[in-house]
N, C-alpha and C positions, 0 to 999 in steps of 0.2 A: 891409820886404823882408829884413831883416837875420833877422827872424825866421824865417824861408823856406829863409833858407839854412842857419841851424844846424837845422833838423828835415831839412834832404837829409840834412846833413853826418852829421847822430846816425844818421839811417837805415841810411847806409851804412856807419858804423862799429859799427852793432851786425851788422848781416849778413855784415861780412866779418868780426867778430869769431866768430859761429856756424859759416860755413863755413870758417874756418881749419882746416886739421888739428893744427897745433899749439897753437893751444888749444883741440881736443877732445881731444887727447892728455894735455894738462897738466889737466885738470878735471877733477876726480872725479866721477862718474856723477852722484850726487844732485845734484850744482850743477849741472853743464851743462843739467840737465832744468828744473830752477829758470829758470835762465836763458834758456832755450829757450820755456817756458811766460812767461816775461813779455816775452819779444821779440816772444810772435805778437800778445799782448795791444796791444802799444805797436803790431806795424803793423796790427792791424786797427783801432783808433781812429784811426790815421790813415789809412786808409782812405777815412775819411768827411770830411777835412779838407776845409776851403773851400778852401786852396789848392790848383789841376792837379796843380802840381806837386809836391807834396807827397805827393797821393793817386798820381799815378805812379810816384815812387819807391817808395813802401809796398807797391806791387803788384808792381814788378819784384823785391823785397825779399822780399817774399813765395812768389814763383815759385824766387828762387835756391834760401830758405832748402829749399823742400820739394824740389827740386830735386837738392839736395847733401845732406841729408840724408834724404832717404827711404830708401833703403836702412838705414843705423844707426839711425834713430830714426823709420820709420813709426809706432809705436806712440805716442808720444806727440804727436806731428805730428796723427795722426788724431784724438787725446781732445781737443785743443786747437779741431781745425776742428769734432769735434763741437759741443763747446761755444760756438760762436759761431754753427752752425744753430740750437742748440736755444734760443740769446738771440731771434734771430730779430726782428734787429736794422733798422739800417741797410741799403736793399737790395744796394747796392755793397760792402760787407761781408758779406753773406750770397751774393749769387752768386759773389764769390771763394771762399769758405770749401764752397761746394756743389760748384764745377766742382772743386777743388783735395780736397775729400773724394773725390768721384769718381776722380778719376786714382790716389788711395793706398788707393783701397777693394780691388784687386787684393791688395795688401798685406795685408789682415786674417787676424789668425792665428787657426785655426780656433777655439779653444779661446774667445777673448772675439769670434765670430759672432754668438751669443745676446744678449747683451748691446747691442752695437749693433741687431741685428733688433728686439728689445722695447723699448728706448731711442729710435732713429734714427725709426722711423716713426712714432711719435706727433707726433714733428716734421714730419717730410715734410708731412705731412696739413695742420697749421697754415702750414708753407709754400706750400701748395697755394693756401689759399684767398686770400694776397695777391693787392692788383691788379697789383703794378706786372710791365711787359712781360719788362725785364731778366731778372727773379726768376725766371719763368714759362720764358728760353729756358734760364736754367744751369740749372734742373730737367730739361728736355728734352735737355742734354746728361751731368749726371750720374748722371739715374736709371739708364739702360740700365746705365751702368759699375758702379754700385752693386746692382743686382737681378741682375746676371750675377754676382756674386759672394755677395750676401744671400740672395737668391732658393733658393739650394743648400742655404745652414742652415737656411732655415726647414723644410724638411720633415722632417728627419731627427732634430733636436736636440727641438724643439718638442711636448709632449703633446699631445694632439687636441683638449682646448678651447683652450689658446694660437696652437694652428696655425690651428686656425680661424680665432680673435680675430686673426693678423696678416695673414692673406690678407683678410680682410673691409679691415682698414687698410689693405691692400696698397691694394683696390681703390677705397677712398675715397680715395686718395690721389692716383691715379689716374684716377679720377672725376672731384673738386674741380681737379686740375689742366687737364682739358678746359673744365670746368665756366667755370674764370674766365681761361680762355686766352682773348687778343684773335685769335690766327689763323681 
């Protein structure tokens, strides 16, 4: 039990330590981003912990950091949830990091669009084809957020073989997600 209580206790004192303003203020850029990438790292493993409790802290943890920080640090927020889609991992770790890309995909600055569009949907697609229920409803609610915002670069930015290669993705992805949806 004791160990239960120092993984809340750590939780909470690395998230209040993120959402502090005074030390985002005292941190020089390169650190705090340092910092920021191994806090998401530390709660999405514990995401998956055997303990409730544990895994609920990690999530409400989770919710403040992007919360309080989205605004000043979308950008790195977003390369971090990439990164734990494209693991495609843990399902409770991956429908957080899906709904939670979702909500900061409004955020993507146009310029790294492309990037995410030829990166993010080769994932999506492999996300598709999991069984599990969970996985299947955060797609159902991040894709709309994500292709109301993706869906725009792809046409403009993209050459005509590429464009084509990720509307064809688009649609597999889309496909495979009906495909092995239980509704």
């Amino acid at each position: 039990m004791s160990r239960t209580r120092e993984k809340l206790s750590q939780l909470s004192a690395l998230s209040d330590g993120l959402c502090s303003p005074s030390s985002r203020d005292r941190t020089p850029p390169a650190n705090f981003a340092r910092c920021l990438t191994a806090a998401v790292e530390v709660f999405f493993a514990l995401l998956d912990d055997a303990d409730a409790d544990v895994r609920i802290q990690a999530d409400e943890c989770v919710n403040r950091v992007t919360r309080t920080l989205a605004e000043t640090h979308a950008g790195r927020l977003q390369v971090e949830l990439y990164k734990e889609i494209k693991k495609n991992g843990a399902a409770r770790c991956l429908r957080v990091a899906l709904i939670k890309f979702g909500e900061l995909s409004s955020l993507i600055r146009p310029q790294k669009g492309r990037a995410y569009v030829t990166n993010l949907l080769p994932c999506l697609v492999r996300v598709a084809r999991r069984q599990e229920e969970s996985v299947h409803e955060a797609m159902a609610i991040a894709l709309p957020r994500m292709f109301a915002v993706l869906g725009k670069i792809i046409s403009p930015v993209l050459p005509r073989d590429e464009k084509k290669n990720s509307l064809v993705c688009v649609c597999v992805c889309v496909c495979s997600l009906s495909k092995y949806s239980f509704l």
